[in-house]
N, CA, C and O atoms as CSV, one atom per row, in Angstrom:
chain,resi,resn,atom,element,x,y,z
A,1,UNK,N,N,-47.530,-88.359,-80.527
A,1,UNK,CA,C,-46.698,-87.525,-79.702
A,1,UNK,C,C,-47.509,-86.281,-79.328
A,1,UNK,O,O,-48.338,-85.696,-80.026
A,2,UNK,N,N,-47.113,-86.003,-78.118
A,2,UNK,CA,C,-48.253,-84.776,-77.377
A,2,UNK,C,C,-46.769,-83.367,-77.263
A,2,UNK,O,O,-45.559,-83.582,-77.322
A,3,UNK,N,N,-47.235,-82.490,-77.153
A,3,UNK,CA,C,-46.635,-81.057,-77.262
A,3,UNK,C,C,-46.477,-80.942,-75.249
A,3,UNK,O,O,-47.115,-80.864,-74.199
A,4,UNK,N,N,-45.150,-81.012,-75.840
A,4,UNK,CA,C,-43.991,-80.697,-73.968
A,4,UNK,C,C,-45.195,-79.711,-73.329
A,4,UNK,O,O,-45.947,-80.242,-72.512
A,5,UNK,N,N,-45.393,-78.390,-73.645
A,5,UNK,CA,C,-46.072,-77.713,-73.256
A,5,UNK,C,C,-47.576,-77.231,-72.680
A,5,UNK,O,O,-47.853,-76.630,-71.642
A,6,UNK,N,N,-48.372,-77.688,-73.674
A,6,UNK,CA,C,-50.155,-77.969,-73.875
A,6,UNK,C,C,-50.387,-79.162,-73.784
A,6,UNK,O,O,-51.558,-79.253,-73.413
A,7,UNK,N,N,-49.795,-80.505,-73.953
A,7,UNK,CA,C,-50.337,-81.939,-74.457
A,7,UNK,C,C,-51.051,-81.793,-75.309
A,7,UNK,O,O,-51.965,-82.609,-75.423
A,8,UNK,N,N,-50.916,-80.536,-76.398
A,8,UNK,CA,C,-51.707,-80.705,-77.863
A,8,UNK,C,C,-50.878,-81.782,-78.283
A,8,UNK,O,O,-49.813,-82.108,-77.759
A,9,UNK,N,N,-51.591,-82.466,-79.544
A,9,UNK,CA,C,-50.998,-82.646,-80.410
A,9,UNK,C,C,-49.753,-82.190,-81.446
A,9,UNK,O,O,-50.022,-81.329,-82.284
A,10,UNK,N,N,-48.689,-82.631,-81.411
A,10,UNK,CA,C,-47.704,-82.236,-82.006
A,10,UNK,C,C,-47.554,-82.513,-83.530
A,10,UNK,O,O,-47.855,-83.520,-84.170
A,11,UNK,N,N,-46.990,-81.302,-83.942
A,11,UNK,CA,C,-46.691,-81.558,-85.419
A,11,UNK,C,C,-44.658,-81.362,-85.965
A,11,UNK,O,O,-44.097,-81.129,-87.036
A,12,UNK,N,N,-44.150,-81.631,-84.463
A,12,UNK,CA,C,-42.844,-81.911,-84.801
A,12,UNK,C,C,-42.166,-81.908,-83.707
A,12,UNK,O,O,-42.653,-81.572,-82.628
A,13,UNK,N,N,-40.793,-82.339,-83.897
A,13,UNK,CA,C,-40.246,-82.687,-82.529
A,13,UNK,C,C,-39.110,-81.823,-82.450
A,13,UNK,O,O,-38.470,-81.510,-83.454
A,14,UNK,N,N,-38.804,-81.381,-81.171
A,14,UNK,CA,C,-37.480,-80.690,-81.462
A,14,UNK,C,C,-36.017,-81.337,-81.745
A,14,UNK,O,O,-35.678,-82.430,-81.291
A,15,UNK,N,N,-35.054,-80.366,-82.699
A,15,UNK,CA,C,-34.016,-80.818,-83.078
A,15,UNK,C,C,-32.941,-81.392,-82.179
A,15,UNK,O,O,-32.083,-82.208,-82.518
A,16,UNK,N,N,-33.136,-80.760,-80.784
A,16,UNK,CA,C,-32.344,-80.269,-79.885
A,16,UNK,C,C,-32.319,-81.480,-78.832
A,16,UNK,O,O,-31.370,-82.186,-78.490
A,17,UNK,N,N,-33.466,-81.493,-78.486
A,17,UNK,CA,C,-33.661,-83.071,-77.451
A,17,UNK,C,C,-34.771,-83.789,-77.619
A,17,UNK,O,O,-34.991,-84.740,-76.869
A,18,UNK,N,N,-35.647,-83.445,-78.636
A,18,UNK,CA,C,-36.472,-84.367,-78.927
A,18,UNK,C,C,-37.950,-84.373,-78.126
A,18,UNK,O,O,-38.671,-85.364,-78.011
A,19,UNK,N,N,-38.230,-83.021,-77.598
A,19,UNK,CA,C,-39.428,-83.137,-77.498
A,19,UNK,C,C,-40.300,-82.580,-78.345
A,19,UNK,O,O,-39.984,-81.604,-79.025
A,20,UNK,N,N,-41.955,-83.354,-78.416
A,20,UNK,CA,C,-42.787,-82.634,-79.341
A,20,UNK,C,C,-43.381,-81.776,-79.125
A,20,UNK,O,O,-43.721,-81.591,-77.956
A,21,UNK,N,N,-43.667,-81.115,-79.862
A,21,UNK,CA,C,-44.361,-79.364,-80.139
A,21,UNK,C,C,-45.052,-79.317,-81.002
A,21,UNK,O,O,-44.928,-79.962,-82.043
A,22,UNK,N,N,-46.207,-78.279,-80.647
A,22,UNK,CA,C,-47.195,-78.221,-81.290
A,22,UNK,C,C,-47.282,-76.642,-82.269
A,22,UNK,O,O,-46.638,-75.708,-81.792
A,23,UNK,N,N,-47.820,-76.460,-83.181
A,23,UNK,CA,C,-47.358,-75.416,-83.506
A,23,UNK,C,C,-47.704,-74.339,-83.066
A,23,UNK,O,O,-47.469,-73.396,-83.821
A,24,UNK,N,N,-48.379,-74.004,-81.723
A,24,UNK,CA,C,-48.541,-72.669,-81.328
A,24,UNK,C,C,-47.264,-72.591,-80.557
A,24,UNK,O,O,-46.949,-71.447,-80.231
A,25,UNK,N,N,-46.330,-73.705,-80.133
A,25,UNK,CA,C,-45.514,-73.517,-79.396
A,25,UNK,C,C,-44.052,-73.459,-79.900
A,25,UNK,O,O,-43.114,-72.955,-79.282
A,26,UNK,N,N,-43.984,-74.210,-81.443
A,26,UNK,CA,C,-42.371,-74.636,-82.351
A,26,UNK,C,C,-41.910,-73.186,-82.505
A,26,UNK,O,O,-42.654,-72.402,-83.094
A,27,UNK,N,N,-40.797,-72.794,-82.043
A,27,UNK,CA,C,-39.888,-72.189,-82.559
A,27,UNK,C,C,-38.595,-72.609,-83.462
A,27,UNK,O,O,-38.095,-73.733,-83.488
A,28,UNK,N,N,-38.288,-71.799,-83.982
A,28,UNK,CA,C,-37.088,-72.297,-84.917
A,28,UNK,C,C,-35.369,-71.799,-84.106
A,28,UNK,O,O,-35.177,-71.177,-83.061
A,29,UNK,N,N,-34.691,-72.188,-84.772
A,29,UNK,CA,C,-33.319,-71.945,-83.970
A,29,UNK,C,C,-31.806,-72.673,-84.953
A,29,UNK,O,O,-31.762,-73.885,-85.166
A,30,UNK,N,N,-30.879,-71.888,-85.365
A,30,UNK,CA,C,-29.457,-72.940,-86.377
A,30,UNK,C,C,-29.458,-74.206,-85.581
A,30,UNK,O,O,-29.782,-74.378,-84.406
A,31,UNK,N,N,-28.956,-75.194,-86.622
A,31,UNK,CA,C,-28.686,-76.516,-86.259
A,31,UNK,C,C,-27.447,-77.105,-86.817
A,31,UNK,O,O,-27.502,-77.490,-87.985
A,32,UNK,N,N,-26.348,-77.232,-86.167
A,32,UNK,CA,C,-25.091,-77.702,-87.063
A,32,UNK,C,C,-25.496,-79.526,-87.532
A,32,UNK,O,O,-25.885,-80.496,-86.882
A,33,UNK,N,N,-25.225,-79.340,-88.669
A,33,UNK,CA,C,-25.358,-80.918,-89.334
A,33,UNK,C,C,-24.277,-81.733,-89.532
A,33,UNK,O,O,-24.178,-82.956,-89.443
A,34,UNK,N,N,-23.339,-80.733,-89.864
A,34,UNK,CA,C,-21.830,-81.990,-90.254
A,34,UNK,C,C,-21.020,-80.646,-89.957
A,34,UNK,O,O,-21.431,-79.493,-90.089
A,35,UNK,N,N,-19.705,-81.100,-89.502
A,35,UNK,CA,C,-18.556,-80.023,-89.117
A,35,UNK,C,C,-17.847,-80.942,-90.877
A,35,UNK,O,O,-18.267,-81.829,-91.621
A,36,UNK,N,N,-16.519,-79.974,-90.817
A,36,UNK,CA,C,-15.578,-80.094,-92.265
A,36,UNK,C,C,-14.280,-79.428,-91.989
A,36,UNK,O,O,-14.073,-78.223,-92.130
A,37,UNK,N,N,-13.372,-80.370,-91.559
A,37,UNK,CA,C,-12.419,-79.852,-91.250
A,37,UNK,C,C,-11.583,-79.572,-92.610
A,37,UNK,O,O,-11.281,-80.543,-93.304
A,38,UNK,N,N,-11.102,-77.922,-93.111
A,38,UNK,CA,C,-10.306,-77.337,-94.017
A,38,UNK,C,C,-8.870,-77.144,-93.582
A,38,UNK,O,O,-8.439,-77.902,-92.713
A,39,UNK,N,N,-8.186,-76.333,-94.027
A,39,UNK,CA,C,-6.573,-76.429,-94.151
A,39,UNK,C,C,-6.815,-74.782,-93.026
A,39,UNK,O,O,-7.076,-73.606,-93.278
A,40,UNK,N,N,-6.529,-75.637,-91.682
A,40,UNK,CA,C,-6.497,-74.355,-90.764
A,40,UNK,C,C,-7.425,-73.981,-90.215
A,40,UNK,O,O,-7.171,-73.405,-89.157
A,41,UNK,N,N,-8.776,-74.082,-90.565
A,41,UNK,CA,C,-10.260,-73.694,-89.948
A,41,UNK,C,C,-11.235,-75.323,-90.523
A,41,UNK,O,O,-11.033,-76.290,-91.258
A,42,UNK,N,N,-12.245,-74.825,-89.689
A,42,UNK,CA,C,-13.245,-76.222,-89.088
A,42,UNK,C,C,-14.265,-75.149,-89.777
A,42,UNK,O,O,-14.190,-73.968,-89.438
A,43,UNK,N,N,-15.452,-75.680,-90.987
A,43,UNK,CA,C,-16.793,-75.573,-90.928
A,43,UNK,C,C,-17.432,-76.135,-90.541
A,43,UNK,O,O,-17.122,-77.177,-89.962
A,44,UNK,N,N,-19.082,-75.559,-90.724
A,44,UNK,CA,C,-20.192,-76.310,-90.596
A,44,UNK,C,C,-20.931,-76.169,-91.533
A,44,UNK,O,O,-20.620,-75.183,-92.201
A,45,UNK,N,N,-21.770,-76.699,-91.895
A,45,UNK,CA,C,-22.887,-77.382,-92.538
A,45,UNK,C,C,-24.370,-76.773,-91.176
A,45,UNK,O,O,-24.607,-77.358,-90.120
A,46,UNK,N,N,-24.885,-75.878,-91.541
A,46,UNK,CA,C,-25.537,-75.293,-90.373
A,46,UNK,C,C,-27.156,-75.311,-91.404
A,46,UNK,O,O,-27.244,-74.852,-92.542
A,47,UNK,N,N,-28.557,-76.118,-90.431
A,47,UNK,CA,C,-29.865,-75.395,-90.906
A,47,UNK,C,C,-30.209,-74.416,-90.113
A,47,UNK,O,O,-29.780,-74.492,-88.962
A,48,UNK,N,N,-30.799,-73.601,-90.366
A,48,UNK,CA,C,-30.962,-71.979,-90.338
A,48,UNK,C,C,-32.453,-72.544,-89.263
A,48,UNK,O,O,-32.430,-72.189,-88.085
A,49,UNK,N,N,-33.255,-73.113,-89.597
A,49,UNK,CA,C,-34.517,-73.176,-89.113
A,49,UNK,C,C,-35.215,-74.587,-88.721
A,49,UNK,O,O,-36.364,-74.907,-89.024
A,50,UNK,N,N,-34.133,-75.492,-87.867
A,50,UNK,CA,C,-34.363,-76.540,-87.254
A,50,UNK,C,C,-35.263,-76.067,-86.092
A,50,UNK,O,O,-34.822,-75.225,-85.310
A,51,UNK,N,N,-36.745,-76.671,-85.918
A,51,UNK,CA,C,-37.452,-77.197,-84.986
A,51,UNK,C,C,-36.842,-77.265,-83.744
A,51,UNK,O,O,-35.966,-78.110,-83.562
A,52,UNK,N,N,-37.257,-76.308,-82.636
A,52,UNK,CA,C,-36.788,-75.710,-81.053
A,52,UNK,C,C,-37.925,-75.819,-80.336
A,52,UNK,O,O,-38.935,-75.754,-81.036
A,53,UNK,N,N,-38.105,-75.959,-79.202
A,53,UNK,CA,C,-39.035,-76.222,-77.954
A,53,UNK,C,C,-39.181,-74.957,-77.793
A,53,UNK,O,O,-40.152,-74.367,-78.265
A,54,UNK,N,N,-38.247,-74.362,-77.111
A,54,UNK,CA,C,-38.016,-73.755,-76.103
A,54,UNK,C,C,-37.958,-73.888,-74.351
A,54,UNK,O,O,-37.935,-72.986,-73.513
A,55,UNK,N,N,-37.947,-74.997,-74.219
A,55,UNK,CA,C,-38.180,-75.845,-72.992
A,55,UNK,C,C,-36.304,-76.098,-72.722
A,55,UNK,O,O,-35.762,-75.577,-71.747
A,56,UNK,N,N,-35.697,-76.747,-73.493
A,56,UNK,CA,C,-34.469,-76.971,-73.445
A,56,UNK,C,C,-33.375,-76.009,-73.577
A,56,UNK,O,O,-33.508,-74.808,-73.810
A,57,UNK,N,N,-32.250,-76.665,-73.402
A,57,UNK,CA,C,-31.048,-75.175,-73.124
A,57,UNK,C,C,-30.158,-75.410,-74.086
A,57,UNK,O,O,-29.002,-75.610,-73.711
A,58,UNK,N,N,-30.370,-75.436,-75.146
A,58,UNK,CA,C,-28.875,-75.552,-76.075
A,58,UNK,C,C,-27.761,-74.318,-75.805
A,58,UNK,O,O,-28.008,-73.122,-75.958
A,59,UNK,N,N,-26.743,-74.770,-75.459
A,59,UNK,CA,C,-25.637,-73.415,-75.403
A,59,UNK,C,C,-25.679,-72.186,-76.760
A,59,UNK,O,O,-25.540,-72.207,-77.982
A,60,UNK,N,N,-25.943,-71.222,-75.750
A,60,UNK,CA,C,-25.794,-70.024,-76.787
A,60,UNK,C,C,-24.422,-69.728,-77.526
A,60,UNK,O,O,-24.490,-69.001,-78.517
A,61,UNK,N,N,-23.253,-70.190,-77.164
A,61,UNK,CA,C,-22.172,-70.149,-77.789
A,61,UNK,C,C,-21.555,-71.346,-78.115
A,61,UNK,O,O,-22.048,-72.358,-77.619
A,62,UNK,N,N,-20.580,-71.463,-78.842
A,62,UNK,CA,C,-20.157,-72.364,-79.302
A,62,UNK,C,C,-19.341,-73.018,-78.418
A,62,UNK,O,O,-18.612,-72.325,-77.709
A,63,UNK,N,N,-19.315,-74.142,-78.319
A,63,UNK,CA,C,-18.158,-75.056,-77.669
A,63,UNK,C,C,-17.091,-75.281,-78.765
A,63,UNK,O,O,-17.199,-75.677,-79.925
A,64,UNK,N,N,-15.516,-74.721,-77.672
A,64,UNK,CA,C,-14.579,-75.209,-78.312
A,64,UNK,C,C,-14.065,-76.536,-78.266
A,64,UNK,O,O,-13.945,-77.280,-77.292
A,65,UNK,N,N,-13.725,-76.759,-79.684
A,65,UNK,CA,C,-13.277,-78.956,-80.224
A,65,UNK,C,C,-11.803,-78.236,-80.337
A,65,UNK,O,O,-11.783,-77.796,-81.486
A,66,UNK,N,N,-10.807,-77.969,-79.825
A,66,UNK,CA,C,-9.339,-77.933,-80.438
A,66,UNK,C,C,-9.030,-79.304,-80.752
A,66,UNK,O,O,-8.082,-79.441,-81.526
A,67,UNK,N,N,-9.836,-80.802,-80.170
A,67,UNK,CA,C,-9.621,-82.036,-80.671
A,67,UNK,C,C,-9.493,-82.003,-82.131
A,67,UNK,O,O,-8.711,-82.694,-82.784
A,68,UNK,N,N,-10.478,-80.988,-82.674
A,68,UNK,CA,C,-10.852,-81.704,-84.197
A,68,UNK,C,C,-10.148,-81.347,-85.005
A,68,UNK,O,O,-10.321,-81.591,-86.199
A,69,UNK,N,N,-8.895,-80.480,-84.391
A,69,UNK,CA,C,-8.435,-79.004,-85.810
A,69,UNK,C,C,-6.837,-80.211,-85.752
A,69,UNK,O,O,-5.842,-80.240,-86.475
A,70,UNK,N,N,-7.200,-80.970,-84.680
A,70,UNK,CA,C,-5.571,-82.102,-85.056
A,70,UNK,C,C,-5.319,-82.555,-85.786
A,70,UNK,O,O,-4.263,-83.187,-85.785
């Protein structure tokens, strides 16, 4: 796998959409892993420092699920 950016060589892919990055280019960025629906509120299960491009657009805010709190 070659780096979205340079066609270096990559040493990981992003969390987000899956392109590779090289490490002059990996940024880090939260990653929700599992939601948990409780009595009234929805968690997450969040990594702090999942593998980011920066090429891609993950929404800066959260999308509301009122599906999930049913």
């Amino acid at each position: 796998m070659v780096c979205w950016h340079c066609r270096r060589t990559a040493v990981g892919a992003c969390r987000f959409c899956g392109r590779g990055i090289c490490e002059d280019h990996v940024q880090e960025q939260p990653y929700v892993l599992e939601l948990y629906q409780g009595s009234g509120m929805t968690r997450a299960l969040v990594v702090e420092d999942a593998l980011f491009c920066g090429a891609c657009s993950p929404r800066p805010d959260p999308v509301d699920l009122p599906e999930l709190d049913e």
